[in-house]
Backbone bond lengths (Angstrom), bond angles and torsions (degrees), N, CA, C in turn:
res aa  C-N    CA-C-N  psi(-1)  N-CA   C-N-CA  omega(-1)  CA-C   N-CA-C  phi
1 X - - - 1.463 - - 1.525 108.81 -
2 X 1.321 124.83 128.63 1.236 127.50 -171.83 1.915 97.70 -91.29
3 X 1.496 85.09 153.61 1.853 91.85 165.28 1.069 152.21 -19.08
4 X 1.518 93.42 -42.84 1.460 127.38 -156.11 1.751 85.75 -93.06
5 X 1.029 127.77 -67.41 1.430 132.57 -166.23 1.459 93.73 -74.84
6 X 0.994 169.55 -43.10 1.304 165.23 172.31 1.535 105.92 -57.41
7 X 1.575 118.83 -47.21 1.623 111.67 152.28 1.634 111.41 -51.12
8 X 0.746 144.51 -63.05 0.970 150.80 -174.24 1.518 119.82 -34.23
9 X 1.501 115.26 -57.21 1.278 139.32 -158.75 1.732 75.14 -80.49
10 X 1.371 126.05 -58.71 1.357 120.66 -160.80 1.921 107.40 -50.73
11 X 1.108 100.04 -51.97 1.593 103.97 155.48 1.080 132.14 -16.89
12 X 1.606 79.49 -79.37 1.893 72.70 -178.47 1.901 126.10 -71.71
13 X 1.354 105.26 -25.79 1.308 103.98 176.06 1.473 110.44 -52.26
14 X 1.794 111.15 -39.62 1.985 98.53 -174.45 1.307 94.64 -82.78
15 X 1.635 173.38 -16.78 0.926 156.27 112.63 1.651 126.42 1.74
16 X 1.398 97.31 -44.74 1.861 103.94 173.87 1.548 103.06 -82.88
17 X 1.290 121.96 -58.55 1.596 112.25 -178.34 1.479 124.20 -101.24
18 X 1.468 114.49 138.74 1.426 99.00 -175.59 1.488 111.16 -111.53
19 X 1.414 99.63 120.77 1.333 101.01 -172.94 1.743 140.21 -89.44
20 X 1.158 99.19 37.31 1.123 136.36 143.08 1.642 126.84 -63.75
21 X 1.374 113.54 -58.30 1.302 125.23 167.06 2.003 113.99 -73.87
22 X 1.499 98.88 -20.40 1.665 115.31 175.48 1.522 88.19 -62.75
23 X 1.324 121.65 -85.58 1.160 137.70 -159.06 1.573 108.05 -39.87
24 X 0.971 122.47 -61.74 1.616 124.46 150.70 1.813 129.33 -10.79
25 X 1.347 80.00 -54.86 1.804 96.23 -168.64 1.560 88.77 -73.40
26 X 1.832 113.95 -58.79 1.462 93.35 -149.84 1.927 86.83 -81.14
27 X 1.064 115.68 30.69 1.827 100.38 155.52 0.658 107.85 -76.49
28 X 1.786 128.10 -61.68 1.657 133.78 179.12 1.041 114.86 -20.27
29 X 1.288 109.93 -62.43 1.744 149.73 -160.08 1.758 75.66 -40.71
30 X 1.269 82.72 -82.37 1.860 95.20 -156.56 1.395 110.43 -49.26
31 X 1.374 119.11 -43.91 1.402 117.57 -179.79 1.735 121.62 -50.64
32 X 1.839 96.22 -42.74 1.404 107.10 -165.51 1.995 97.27 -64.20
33 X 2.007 107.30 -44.67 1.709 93.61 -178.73 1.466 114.72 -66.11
34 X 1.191 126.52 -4.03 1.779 124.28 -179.81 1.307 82.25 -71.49
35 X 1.430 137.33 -82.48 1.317 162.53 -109.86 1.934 89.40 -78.50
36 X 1.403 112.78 -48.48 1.451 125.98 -149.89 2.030 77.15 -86.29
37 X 1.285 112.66 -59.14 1.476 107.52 -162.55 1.607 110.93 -51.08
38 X 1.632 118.72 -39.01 0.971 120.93 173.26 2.012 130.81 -47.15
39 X 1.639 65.40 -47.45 1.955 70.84 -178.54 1.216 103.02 -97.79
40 X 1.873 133.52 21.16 1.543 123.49 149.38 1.435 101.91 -77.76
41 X 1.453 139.16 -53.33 1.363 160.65 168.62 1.438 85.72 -13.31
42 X 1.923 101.37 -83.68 1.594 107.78 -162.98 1.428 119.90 -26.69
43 X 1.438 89.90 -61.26 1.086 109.45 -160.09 2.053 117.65 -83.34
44 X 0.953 120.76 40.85 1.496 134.10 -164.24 1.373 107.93 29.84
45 X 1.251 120.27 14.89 1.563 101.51 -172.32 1.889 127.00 -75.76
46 X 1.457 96.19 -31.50 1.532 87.10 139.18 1.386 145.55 -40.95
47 X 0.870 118.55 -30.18 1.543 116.72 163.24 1.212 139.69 -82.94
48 X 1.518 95.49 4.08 1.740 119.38 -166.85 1.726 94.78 -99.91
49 X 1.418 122.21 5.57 1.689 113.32 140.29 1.355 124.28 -75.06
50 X 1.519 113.60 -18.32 1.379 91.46 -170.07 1.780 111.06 79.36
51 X 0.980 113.22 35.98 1.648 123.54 177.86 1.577 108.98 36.47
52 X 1.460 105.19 44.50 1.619 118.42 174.23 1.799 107.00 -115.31
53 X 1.754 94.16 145.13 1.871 92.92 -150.36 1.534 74.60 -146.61
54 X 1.531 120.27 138.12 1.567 114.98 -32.38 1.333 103.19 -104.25
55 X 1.130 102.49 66.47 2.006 114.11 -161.29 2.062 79.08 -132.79
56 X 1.478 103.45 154.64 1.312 90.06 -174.59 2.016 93.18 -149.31
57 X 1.442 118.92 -134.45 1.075 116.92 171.84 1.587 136.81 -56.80
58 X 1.625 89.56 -29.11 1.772 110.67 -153.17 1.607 114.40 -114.01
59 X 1.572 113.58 35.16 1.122 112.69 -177.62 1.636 126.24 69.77
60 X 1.452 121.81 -169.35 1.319 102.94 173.47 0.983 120.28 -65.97
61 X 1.748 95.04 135.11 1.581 108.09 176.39 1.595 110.50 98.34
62 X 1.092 98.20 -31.17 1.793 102.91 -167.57 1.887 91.65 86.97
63 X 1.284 125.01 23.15 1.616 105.02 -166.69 1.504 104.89 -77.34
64 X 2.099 128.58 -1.36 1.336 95.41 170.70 1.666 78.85 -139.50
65 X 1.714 118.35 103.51 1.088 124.44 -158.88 2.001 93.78 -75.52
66 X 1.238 102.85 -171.65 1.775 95.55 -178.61 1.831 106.84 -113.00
67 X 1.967 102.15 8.30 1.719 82.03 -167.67 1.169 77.42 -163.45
68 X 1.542 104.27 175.60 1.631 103.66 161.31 1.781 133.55 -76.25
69 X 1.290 115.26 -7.14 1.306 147.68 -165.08 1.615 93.67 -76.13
70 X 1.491 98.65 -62.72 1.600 113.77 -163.93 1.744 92.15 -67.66
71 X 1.568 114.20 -39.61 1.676 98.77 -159.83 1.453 88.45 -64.11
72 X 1.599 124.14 -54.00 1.356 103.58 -157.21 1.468 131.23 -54.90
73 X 1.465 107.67 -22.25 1.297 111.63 177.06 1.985 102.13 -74.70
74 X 0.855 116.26 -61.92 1.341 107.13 160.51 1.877 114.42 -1.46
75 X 1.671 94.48 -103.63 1.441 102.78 161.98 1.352 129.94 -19.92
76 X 1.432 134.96 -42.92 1.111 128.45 169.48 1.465 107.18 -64.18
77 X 1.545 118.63 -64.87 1.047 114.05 169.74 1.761 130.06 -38.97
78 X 0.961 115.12 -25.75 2.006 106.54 -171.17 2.269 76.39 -96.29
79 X 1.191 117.87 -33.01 1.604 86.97 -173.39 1.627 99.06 -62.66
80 X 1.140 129.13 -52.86 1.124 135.67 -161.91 1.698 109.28 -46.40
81 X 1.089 119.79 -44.51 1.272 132.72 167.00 1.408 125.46 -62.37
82 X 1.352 113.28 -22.26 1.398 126.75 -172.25 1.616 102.16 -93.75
83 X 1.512 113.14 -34.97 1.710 124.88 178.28 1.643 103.91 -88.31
84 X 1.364 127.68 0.55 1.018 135.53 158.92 1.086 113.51 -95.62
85 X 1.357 152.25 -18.33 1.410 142.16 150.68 1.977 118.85 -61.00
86 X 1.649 93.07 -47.19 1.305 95.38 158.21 1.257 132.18 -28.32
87 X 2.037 97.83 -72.87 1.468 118.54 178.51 1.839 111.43 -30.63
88 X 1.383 99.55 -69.69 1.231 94.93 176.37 1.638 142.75 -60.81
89 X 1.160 114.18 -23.41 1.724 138.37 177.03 1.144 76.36 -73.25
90 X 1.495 134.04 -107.69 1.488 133.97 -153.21 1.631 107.19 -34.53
91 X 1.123 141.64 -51.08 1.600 137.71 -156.47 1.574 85.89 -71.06
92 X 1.728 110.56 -63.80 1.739 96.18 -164.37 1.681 114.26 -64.98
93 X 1.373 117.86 -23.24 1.366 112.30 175.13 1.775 100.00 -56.97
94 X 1.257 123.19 -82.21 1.477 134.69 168.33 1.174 117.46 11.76
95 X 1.702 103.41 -60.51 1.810 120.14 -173.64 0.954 95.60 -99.18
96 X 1.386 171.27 25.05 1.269 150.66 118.56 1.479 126.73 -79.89
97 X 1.667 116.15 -16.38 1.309 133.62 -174.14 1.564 109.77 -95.16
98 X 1.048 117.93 -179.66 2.041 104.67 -141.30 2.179 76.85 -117.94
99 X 1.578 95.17 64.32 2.211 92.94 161.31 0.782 84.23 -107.51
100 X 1.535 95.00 -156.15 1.465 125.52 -165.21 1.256 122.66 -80.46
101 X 0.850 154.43 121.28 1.901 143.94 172.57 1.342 108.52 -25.40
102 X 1.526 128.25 -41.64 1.512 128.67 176.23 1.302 116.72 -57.11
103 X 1.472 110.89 -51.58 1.546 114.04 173.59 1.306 122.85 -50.46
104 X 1.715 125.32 -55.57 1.157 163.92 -168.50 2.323 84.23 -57.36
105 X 1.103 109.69 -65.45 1.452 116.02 -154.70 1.547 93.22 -82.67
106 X 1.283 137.67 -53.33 1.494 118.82 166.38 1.306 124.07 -35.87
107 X 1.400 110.73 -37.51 1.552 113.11 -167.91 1.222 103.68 -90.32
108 X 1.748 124.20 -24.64 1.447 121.04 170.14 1.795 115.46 -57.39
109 X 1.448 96.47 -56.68 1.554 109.97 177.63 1.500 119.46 -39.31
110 X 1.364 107.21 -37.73 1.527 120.94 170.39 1.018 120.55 -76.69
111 X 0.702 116.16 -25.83 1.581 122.59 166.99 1.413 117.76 -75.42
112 X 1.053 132.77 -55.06 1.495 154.86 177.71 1.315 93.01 -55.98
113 X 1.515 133.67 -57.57 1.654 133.50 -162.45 2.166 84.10 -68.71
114 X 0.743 121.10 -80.01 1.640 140.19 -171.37 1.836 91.25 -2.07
115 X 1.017 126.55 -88.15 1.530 119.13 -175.70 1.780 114.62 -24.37
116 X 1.442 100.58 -60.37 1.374 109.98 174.82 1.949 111.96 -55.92
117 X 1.245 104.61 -37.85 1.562 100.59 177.03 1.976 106.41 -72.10
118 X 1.239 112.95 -30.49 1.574 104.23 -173.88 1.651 93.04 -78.90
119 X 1.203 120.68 -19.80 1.778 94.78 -177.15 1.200 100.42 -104.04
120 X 1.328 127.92 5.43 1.617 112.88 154.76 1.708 105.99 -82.88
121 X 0.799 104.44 -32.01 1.781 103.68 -178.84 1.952 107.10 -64.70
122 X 1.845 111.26 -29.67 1.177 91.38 153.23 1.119 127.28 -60.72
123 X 1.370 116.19 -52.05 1.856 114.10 -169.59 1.693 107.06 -57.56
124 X 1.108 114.55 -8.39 1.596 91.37 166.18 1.023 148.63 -87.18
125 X 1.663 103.01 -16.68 1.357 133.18 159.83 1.322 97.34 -78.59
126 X 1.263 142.05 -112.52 1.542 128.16 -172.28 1.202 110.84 1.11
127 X 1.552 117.86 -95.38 1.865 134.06 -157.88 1.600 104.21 -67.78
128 X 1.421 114.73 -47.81 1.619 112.72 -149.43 1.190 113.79 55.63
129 X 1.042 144.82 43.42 1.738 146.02 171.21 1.429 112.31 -81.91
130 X 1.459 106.75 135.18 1.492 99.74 -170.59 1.556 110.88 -74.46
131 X 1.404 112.58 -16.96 1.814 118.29 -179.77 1.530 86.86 -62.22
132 X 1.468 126.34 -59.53 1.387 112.75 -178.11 1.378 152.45 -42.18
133 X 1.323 90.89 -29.61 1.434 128.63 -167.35 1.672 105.64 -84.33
134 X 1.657 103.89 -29.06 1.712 103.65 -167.45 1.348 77.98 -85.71
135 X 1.568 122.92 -50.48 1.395 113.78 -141.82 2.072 100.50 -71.61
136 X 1.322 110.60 -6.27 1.494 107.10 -168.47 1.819 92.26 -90.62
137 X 1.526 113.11 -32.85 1.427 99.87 173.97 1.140 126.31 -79.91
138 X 1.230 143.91 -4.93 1.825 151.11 -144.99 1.743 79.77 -129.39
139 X 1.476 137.14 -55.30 0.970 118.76 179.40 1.848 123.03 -56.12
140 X 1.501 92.34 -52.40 1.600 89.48 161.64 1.780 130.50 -36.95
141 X 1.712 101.58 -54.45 1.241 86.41 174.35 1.622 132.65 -72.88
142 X 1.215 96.16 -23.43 1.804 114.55 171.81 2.022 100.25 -26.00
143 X 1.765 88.88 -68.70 1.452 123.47 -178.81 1.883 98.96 -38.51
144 X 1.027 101.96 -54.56 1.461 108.66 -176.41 1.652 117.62 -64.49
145 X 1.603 96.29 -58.42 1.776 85.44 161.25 1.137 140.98 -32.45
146 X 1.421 103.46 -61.81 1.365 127.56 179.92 1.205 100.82 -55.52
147 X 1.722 144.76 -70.83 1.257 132.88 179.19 1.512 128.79 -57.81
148 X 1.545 104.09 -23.14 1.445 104.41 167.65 1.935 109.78 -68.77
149 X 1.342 109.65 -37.90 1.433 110.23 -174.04 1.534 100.25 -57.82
150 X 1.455 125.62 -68.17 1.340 131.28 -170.71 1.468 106.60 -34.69
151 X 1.918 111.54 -62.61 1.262 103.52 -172.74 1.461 133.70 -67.53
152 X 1.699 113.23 -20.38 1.250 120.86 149.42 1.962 120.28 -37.22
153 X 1.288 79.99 -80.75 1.784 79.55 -176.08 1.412 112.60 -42.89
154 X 1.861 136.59 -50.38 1.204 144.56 -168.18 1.389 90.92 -28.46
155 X 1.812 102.72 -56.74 1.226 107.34 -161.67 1.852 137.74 -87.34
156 X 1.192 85.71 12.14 1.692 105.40 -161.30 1.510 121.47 -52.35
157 X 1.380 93.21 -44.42 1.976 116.34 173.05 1.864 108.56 -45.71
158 X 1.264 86.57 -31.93 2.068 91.77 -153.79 1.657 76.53 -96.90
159 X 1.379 149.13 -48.45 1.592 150.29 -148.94 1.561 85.66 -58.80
160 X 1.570 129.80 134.29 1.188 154.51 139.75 1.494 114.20 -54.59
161 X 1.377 137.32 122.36 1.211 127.75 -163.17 1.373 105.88 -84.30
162 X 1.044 146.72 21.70 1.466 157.16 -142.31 1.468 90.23 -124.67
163 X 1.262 115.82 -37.20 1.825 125.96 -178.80 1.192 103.68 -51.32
164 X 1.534 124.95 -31.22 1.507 134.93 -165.88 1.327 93.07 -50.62
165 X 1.415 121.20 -87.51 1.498 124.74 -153.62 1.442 103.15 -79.22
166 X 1.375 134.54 17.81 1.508 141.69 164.12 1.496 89.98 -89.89
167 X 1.321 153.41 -43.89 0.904 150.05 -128.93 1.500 97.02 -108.40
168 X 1.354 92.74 -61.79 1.838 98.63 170.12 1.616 121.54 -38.31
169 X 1.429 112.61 -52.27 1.340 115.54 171.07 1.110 118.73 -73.62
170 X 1.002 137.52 8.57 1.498 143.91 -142.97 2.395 76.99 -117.81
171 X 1.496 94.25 -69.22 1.188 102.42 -163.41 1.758 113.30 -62.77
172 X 1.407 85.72 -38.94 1.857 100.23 -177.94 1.785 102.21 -52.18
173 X 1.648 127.51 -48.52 1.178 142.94 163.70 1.721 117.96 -24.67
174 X 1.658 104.77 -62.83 1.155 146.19 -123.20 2.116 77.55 -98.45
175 X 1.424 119.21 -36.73 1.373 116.62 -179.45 1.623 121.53 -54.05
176 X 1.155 89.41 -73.49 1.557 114.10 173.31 1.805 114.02 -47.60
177 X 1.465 106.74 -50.39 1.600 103.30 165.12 1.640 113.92 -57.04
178 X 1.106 136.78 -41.46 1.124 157.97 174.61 1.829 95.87 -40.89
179 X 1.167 104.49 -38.78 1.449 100.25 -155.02 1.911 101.03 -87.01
180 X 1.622 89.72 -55.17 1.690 117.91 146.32 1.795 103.48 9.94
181 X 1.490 96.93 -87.65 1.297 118.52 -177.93 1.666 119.00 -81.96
182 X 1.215 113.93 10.75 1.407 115.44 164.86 1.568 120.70 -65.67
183 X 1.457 117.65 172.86 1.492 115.08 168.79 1.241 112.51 -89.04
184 X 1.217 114.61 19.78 1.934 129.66 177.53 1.387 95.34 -74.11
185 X 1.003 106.08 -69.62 1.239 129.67 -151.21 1.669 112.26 -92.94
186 X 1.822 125.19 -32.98 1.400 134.20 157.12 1.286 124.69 -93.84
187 X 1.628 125.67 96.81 1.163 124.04 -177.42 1.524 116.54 -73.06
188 X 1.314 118.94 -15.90 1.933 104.03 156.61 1.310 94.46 -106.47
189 X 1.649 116.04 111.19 1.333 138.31 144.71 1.344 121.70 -38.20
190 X 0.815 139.80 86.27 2.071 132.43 -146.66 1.950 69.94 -120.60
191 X 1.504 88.35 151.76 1.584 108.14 165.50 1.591 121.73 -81.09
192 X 1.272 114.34 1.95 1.303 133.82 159.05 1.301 122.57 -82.51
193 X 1.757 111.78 -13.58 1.378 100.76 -162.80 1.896 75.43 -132.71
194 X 1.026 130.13 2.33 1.480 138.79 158.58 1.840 113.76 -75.54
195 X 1.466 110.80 -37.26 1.167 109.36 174.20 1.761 117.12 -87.34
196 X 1.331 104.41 -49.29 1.847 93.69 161.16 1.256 124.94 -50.53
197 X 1.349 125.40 -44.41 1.613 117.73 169.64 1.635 98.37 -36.73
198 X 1.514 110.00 -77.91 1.448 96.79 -151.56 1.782 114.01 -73.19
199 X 1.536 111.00 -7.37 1.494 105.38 158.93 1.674 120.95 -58.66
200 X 1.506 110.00 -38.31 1.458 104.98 162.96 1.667 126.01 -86.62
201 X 1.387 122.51 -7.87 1.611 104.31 139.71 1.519 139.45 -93.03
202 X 1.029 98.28 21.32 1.887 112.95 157.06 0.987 115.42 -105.21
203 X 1.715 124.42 -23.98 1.472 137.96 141.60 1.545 116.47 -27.71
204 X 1.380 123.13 -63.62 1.288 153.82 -139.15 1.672 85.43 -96.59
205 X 1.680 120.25 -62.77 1.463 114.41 -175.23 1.267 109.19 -80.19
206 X 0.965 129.47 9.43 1.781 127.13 162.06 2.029 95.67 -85.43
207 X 1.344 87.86 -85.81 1.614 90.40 -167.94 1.937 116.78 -37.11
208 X 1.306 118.66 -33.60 1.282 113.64 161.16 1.008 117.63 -72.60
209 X 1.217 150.85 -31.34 1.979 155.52 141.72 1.448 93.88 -14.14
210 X 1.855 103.56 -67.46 1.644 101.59 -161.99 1.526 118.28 -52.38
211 X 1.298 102.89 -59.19 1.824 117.89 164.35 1.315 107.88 -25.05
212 X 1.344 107.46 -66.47 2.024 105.88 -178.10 0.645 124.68 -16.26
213 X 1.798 95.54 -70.33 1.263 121.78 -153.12 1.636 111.69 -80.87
214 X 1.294 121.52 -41.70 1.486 131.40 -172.77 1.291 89.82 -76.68
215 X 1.742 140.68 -58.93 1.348 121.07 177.42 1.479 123.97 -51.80
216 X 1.135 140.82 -13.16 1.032 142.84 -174.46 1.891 95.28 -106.16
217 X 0.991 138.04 -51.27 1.375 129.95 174.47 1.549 102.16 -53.05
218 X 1.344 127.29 -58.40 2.000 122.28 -144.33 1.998 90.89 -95.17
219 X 1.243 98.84 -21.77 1.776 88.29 -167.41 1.643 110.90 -129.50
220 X 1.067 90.07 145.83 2.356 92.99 -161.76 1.831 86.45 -103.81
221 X 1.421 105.80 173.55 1.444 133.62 170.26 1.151 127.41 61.93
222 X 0.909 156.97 -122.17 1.573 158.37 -173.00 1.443 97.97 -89.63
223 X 1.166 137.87 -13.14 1.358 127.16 -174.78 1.869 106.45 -86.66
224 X 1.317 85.67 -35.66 1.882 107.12 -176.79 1.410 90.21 -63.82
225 X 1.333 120.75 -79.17 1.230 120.43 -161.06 1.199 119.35 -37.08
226 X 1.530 105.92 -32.53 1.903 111.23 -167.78 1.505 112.69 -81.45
227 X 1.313 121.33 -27.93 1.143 139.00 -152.53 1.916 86.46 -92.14
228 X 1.183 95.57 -29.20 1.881 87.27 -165.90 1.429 97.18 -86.60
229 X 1.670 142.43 1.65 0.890 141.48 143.42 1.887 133.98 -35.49
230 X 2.052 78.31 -49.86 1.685 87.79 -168.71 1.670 119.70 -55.96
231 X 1.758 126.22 -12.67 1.277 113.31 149.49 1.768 137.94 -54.61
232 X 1.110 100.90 -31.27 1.616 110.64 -167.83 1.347 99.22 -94.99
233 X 1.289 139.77 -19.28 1.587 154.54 151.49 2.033 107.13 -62.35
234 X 1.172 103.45 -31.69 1.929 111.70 -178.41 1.582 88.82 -65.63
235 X 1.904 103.72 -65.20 1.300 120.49 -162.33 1.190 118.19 -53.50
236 X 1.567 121.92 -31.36 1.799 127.01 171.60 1.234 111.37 -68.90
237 X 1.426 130.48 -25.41 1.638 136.78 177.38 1.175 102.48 -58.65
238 X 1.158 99.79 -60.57 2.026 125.20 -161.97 1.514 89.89 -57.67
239 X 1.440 146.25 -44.05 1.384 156.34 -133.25 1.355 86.90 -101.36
240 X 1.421 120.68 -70.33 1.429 111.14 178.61 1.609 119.48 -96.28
241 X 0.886 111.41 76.37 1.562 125.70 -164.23 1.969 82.14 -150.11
242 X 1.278 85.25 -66.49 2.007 100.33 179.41 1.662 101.20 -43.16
243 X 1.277 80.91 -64.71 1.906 76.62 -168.70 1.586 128.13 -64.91
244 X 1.030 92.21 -23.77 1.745 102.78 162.44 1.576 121.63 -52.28
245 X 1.248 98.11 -24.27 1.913 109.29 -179.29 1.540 103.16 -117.54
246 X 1.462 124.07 -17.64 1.352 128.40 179.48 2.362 103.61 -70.84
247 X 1.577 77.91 -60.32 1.659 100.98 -160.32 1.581 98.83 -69.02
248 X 1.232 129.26 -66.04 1.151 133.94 -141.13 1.990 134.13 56.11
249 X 0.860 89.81 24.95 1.642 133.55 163.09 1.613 123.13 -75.97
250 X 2.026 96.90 94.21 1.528 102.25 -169.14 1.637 110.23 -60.23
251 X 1.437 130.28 -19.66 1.034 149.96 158.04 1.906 126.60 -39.66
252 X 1.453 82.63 -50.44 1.935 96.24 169.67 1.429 103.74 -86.53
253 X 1.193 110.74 -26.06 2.000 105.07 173.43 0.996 101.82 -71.78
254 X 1.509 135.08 -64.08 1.459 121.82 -170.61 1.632 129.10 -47.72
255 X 1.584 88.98 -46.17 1.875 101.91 164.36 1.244 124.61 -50.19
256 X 1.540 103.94 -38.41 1.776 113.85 173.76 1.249 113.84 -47.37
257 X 1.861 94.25 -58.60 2.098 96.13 -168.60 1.417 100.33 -67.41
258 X 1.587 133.65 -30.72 1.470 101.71 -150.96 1.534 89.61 -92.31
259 X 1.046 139.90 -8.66 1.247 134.53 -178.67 1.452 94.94 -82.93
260 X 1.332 151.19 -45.40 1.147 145.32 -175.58 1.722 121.58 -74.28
261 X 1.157 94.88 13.12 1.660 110.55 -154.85 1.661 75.39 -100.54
262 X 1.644 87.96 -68.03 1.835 98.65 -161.93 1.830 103.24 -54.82
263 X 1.069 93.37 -68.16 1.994 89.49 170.75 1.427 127.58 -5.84
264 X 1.131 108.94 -54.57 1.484 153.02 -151.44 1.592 81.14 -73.73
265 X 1.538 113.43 -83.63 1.374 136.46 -145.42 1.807 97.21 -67.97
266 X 1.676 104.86 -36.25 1.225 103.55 -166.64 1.620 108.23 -73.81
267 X 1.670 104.69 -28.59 1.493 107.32 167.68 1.582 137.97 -41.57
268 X 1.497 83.67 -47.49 1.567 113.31 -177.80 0.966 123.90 -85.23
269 X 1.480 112.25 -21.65 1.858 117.77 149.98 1.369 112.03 -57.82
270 X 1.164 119.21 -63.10 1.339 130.48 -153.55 2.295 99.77 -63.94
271 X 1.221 102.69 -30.59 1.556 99.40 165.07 1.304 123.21 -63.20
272 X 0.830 118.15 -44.15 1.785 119.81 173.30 1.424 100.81 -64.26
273 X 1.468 125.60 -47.03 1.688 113.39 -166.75 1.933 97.55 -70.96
274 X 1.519 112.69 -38.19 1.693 106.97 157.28 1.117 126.43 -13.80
275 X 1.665 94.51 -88.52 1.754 100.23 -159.94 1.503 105.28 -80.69
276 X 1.066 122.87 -7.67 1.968 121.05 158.76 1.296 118.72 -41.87
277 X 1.415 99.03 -61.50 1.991 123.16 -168.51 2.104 94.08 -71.63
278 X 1.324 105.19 -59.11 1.921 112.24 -178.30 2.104 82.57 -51.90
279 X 0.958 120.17 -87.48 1.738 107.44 -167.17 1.495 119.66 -33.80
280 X 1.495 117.18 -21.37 1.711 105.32 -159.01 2.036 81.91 -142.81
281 X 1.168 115.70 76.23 1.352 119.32 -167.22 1.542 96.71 -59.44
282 X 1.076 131.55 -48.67 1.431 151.58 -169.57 1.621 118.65 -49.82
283 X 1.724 101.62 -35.26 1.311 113.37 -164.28 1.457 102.48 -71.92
């Protein structure tokens, strides 16, 4: 196949899918294997290989696993693989298709981290080490940033700036529930109530992404700047939110709430100074 027709073919494929709506899907993608890996963790079912990678109870494939333990780890695994085909289709569509370099390089980065995240996901089955274990979740979310950033921007043109202070409250909300479902506050830790926590801080680092990003696109100066904070303020929650169930350290709990207190408050400031500036664009 010459160049020319291989350009071509490349053509037409970004013409058939828009990857914009790609970028989307393999967010899910990624969100749903955080979401599934978490509550295999919780729930010991990782260990129900027997520190076997990526062959498990049930022969090839795991296709007739021996329990429910083994299928679920299974299941995480074939989604994970399935949001890894994504990963990659969406990043190389991205960088060959006429966006932005930002979009294009988030979705590269994610991609690039993804190998390194499946062979940490071996070492957890093998070792179980808790160094492993942080480094297989913080990489995950990395993965998640990065695809949440891309699919943000894809979409930025069509985002209504009104989303701003929906987003803000959304996240300002999203703290305090966070805490809700902590082991602060739930003395049986159930792996049900281990996986909603961290469904609502990927909650929390999406909707502060959006804020960033839309505050820094619709509004200039010290307001931009502040607003592009509220990710790395999501990400310190999420950090000690972790360690609160990592450490068991009345010390990292206390740090949690008062830092989640202020978060919270600073969120909920920053919405009112929002929809002021979105009503009086001029001011």
């Amino acid at each position: 196949m010459s160049s020319s027709t291989a350009h071509q073919s490349l053509r037409r494929v970004r013409s058939r899918i828009s990857v914009p709506h790609l970028l989307a899907t393999t967010l899910v993608l990624v969100t749903g294997t955080i979401l599934l890996g978490v509550a295999t963790r919780a729930a010991g079912a990782g260990l129900a290989c027997d520190a076997n990678w990526p062959l498990c109870d049930g022969g090839l494939l795991n296709l007739f696993p021996a329990g429910f333990p083994s299928f679920f780890e299974w299941f995480h695994r074939l989604v994970a693989g399935v949001a890894g085909f994504f990963i990659v289709g969406s990043a190389l569509l991205a960088w060959i298709g006429r966006y932005p370099r930002r979009i294009a390089w988030a979705a590269i980065l994610g991609m690039v981290l993804t190998p390194i995240q499946v062979l940490l996901g071996r070492e957890t089955v093998l070792s179980y080490d808790m160094t492993v274990l942080n480094l297989h979740f913080w990489t995950a979310i990395v993965i998640f940033v990065c695809f949440a950033v891309a699919t943000i921007y894809s979409w930025l043109d069509r985002l209504d700036a009104r989303l701003l202070p929906i987003s803000l409250v959304l996240a300002a909300i999203l703290v305090p529930v966070q805490i809700v479902f902590s082991p602060i506050v739930i003395e049986s830790y159930t792996p049900v109530m281990h996986t909603v926590r961290d469904a609502v801080s990927l909650g929390l680092v999406f909707a502060s992404l959006l804020a960033g990003i839309l505050g820094v696109a619709r509004l200039s100066g010290a307001r931009a700047r502040a607003l592009s904070l509220a990710p790395v303020l999501a990400l310190l929650v999420v950090y000690l939110s972790r360690e609160t169930v990592m450490a068991f350290d009345p010390r990292i709990d206390l740090l949690y709430l008062l830092t989640s207190v202020g978060v919270s408050l600073l969120l909920a400031a920053a919405v009112f100074d929002a929809r002021s500036v979105i009503a009086k664009p001029d001011s």
